[in-house]
N, C-alpha and C positions, 0 to 999 in steps of 0.2 A: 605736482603732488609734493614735492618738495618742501615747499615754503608751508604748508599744510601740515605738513611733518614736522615741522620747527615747531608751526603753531601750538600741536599737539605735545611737542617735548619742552614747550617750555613750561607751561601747564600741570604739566607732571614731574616736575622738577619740584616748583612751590607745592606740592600737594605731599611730596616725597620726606622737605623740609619740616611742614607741617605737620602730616605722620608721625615723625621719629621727634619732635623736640616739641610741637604745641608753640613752635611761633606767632605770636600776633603779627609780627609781618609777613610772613606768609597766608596769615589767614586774611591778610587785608588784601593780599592781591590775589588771592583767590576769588574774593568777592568782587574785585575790580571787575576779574576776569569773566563771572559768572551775570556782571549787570551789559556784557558785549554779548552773551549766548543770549540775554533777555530780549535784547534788539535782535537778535536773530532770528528767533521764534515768532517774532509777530512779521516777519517778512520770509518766512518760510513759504513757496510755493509761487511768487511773486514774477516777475520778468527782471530779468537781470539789471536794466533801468532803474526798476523802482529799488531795487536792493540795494544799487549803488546810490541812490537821491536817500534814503533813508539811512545810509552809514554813515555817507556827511554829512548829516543833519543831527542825528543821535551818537554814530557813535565813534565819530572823528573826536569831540569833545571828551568823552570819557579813553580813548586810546592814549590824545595829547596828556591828558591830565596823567595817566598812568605813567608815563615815560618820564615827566617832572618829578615825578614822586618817589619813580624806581630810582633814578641820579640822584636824587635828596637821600634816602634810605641809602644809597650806595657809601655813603660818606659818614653814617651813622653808625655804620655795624663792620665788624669783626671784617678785614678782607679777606680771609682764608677759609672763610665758612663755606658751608653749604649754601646757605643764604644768600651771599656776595656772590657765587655761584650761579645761582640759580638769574640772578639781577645780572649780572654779565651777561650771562647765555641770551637772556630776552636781549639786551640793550644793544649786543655786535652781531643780531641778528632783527633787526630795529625792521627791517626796510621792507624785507619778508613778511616778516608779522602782519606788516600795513597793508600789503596790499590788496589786501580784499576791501579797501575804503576806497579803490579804484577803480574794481572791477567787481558787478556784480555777478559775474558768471564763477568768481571764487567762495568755495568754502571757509565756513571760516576755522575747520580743523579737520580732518583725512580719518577720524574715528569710523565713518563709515566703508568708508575702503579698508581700514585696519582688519573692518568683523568680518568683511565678506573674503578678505584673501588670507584669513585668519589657516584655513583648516589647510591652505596649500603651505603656508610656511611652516607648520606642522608635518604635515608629509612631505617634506622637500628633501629628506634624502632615501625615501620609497620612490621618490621621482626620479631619480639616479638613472634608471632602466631606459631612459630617452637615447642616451646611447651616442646621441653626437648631436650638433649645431640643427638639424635640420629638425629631428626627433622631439628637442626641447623648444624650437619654436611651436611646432605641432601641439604641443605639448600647454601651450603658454595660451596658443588661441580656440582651444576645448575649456580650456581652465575657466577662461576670461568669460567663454557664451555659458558656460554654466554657472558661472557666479551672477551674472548678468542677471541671466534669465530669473536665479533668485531672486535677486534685487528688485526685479519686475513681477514678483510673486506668481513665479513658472515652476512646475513640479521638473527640476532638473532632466529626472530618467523618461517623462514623460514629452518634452520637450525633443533630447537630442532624440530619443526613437522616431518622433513623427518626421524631425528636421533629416534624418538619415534615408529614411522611407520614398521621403517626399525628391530627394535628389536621385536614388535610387531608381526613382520612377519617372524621371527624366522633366523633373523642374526647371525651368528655363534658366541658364546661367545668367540671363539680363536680368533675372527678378529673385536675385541670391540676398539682397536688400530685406525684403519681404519675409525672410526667412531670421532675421533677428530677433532674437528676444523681444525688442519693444513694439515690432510688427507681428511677431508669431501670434499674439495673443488673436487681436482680429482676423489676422490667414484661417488658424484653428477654430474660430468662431465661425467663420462662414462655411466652413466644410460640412 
């Protein structure tokens, strides 16, 4: 998730520059940036295979081309800037950036885990009451199966009641699987 995080703060860097000064080169690597999300979208839903055979194909070429460009521009402008800034940040985090032209089981930026863990880093000091090591993991994998179950367009309150009920009522520990978000939907369908 990491390198997902770069992706995303380099991103936000150039848009930051852009913002506040109306730089053309920032707006050009925005748009660099925005013709890799365009490849993204038409391989959205795909098997990790095809993601990865369509990145080297489409968007190895436009990554390469960026990184010539970001070192040409780096030599062009101000070194103290924002901008130089922002072009460093990308370029000594080069390797990161790339690797989802390796692997198609990577995103190519973490915005979606940003939204969903969004409302716990919000409430992260109401979460204090955990109380010790043991409490805040507890704590970490209730978090995780209801963000999840979002994710899998599960009505949260409606979800952990049944998932508590259902253990409650002596759901076999071998079929605790069954019981995830992305299988609960079928469990609760066939009941």
């Amino acid at each position: 998730m990491r390198k997902e995080a770069e992706k995303a703060g380099a991103r936000r860097k150039f848009y930051e520059v852009h913002e506040a000064t109306g730089s053309p080169v920032a707006a050009e690597a925005l748009r660099r940036i925005v013709e890799l999300y365009a490849v993204e979208a038409t391989i959205r839903g795909q098997t990790a295979d095809a993601r990865r055979t369509t990145r080297r194909i489409r968007s190895l070429p436009l990554v390469a081309a960026m990184k010539t460009w970001f070192e040409a521009e780096l030599h062009r402008i101000p070194p103290r800037g924002a901008l130089a800034e922002a072009i460093r940040y990308a370029l000594t985090r080069w390797t990161a950036l790339c690797c989802f032209l390796d692997d198609g089981r990577i995103v190519l930026d973490n915005n979606t885990v940003e939204r969903a863990i969004r409302s716990i880093a919000l409430g992260r000091k109401n979460h204090l009451f955990a109380g010790s090591d043991g409490g805040a993991e507890r704590w970490a994998v209730v978090a995780s199966l209801l963000a999840t179950a979002k994710l899998n367009g599960i009505e949260p309150f409606a979800y952990l009641r049944d998932v508590l009920e259902r253990m409650s009522n002596g759901h076999p520990a071998s079929l605790l699987d069954n019981l995830l978000p992305w299988n609960w939907g079928r469990l609760a369908a066939a009941a």
